[in-house]
N, C-alpha and C positions, 0 to 999 in steps of 0.2 A: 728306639735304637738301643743297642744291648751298650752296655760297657767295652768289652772285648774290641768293637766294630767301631768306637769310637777310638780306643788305645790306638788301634791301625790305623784308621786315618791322620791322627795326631801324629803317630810318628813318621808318617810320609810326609806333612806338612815341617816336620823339623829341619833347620838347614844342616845340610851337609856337612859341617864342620863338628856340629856337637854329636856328641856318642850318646849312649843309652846313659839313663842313669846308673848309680853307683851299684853295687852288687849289695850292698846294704840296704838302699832304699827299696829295690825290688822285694815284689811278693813271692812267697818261696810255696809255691805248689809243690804238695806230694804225692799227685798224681793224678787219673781221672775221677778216683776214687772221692777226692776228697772234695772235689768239684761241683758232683752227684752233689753230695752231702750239705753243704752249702745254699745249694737251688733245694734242696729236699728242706732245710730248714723253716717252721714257720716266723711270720714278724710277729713281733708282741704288735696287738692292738693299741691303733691311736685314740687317747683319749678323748677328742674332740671329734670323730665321726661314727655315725651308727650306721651300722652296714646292712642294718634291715629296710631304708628307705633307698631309695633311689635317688643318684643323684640329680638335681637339676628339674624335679619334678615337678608339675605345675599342677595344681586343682583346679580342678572344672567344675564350674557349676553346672548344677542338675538343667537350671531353667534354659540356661544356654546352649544346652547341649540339646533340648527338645526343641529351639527356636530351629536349631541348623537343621535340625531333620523333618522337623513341622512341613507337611505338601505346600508348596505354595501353586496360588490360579495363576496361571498363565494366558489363561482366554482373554483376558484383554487384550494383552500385547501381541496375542497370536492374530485375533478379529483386526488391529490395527494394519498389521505387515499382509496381511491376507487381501486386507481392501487396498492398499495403497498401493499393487500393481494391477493395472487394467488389462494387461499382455495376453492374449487367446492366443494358443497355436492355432496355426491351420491346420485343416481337417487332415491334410495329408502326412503331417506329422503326427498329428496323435494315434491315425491308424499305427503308422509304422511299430510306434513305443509300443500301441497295446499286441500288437503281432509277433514282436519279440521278446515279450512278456511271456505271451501264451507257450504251452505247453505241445509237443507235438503230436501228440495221439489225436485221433480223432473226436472221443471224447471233451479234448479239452476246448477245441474248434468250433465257433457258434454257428448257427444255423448259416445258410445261405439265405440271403433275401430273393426272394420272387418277385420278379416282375408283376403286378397286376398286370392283367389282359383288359384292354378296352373292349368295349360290348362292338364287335363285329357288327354295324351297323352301314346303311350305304351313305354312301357322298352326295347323290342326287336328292332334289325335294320332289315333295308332290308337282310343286311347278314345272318344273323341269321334265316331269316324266309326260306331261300334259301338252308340253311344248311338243316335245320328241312325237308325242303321236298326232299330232295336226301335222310338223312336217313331212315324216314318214309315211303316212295311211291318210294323210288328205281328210280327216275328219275336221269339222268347224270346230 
């Protein structure tokens, strides 16, 4: 907070009845000129701070700083959480995800599965066909 924005607030904070200070005490500005001049001025350096380090800086150790970045294995704890649900969707969810997964060209689209075809073979046996011609054709 500047000086200036403090004065201001300090004097709204004053009661009512006191007046500004004396015409003596006040600062006698001569003008913006001189204001500039002021803020343009450098401070002499303090003797007790070096202004080459940074304040508040903390040293890091080397070995410490290769532990935080070191890979660490996580495949245990992944093999642990990975077994400890037994939960299978149903089939019919996991189509869905992989359908909406997919892409919609044709290319991206897996085959269609084909029915096998069963060997068109007949339903009757030799028995049967053996039956059928003793009772139709009267053969023994």
């Amino acid at each position: 907070m500047s000086a200036s924005l403090l004065r201001r607030g300090l004097e709204l904070l004053e009661p009512p009845g006191r007046a500004k200070a004396p015409p003596g005490l006040q600062r006698n500005r001569a003008g913006p000129r001189a204001a500039g001049a002021a803020r343009r001025r450098k401070r002499a350096p303090e003797p007790g701070r070096n202004k080459a380090t940074v304040k508040g800086r903390v040293v890091k150790s080397a070995i410490e700083e290769y532990h935080k970045k070191k890979p660490v294995n996580h495949l245990r704890e992944n093999l642990r959480y990975m077994l400890k649900g037994r939960l299978v969707a149903d089939k019919a969810v996991t189509e869905k995800v992989l359908a909406q997964n997919r892409g919609r060209k044709s290319k991206d689209q897996p085959p269609e599965k084909t029915k096998k075809k069963k060997s068109e073979g007949t339903v009757f046996t030799e028995e049967d066909f053996r039956k059928f011609e003793r009772e139709y054709f009267g053969v023994p």
